[in-house]
C-alpha positions in Angstrom: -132.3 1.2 -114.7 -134.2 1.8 -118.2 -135.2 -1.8 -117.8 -136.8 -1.7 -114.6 -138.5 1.2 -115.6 -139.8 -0.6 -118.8 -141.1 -3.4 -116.7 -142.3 -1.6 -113.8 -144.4 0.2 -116.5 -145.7 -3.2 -118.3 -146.5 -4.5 -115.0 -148.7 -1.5 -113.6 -150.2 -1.6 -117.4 -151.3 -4.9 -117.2 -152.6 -5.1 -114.1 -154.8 -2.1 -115.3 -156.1 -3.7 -118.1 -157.3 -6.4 -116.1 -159.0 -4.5 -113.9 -160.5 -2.7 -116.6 -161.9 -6.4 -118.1 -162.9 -7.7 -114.1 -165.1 -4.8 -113.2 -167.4 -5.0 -115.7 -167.9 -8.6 -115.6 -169.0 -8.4 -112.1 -171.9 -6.4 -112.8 -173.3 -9.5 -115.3 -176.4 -10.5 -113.9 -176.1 -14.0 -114.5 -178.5 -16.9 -113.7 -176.8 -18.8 -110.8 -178.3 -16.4 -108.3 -181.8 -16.8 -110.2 -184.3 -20.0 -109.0 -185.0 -23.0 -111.6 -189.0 -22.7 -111.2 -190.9 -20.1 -113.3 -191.9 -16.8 -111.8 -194.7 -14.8 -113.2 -195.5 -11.2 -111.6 -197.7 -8.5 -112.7 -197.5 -4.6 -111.4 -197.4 -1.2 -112.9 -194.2 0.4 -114.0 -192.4 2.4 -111.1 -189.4 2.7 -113.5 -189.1 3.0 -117.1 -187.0 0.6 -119.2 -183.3 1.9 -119.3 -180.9 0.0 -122.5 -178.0 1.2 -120.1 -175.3 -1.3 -118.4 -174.7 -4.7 -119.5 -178.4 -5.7 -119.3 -181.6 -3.6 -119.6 -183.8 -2.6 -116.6 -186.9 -1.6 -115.3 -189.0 -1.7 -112.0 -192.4 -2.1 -111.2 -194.6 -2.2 -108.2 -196.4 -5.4 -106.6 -197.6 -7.1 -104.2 -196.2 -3.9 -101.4 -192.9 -3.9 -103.4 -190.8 -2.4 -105.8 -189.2 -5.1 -108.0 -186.5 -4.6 -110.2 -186.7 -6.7 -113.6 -183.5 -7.8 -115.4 -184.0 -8.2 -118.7 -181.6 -8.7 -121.9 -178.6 -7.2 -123.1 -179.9 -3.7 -124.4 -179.7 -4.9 -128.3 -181.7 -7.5 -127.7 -184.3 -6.5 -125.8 -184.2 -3.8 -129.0 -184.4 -6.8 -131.0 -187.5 -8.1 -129.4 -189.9 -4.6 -129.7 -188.8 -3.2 -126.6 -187.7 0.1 -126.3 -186.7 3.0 -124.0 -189.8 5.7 -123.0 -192.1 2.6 -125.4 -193.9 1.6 -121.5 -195.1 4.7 -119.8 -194.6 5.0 -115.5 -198.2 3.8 -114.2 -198.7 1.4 -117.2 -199.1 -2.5 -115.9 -196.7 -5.0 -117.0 -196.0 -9.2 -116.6 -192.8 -10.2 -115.9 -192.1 -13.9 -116.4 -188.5 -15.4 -116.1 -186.6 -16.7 -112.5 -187.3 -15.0 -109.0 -184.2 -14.1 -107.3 -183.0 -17.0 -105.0 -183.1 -14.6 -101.6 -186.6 -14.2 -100.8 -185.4 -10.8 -99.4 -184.5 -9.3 -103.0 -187.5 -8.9 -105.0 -185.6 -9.1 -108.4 -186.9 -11.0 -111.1 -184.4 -11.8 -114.3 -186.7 -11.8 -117.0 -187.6 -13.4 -120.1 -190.7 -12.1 -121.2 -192.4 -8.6 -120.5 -196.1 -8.5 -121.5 -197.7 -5.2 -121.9 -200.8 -3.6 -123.8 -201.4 -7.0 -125.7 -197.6 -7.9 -126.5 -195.1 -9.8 -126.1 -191.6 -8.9 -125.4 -189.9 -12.3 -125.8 -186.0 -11.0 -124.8 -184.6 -14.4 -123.9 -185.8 -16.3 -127.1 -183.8 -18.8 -126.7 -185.0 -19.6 -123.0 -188.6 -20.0 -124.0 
């Protein structure tokens, strides 16, 4: 019986632990649901920049919509300049990276934010 138990235990623990590895992995914005061509869009900040969650956000407003931009992991978009409370609500921003593929979802996963001058490079290695 002491075995069972033992192996009842293992099993309910390692089903856990993958559970605990899956979820956040489904919250990885990755670039299949992105298009290839380059998107460029320019509006004012609805939303601050937030470092929280697997990749930083923001959201602005344009063109009758609120978009939400999907930038870099939150150390790298450190790593560029970029910084929480740095781009005040109201302020206008570029975004330039990959429209999301359903016209319906004004998302943009983005590789450079331009604002006041700058250049907030946060996919270097996608220029």
């Amino acid at each position: 019986m002491v075995e069972t138990t033992g192996t009842f235990r293992r099993s309910i623990a390692t089903v856990l632990a993958v559970l605990f590895i899956a979820v956040p992995l489904t919250a990885h914005h990755g670039w299949t649901s992105y298009g290839t061509e380059e998107f460029s869009i320019t509006g004012t900040v609805d939303t601050p920049v937030s470092l929280s969650g697997p990749h930083a956000t923001m959201k602005i407003k344009a063109d009758g919509h609120v978009w939400n931009l999907v930038l870099s992991a939150g150390n790298r978009v450190e790593a560029a300049g970029l910084r929480e409370g740095m781009i005040p609500v109201g302020a206008q921003v570029t975004a330039e990276g990959h429209r999301h593929r359903d016209a319906k979802v004004f998302e943009v996963k983005t590789e450079r934010l331009k604002w006041n001058g700058r250049t907030f490079n946060v996919y270097p290695d996608r220029t």
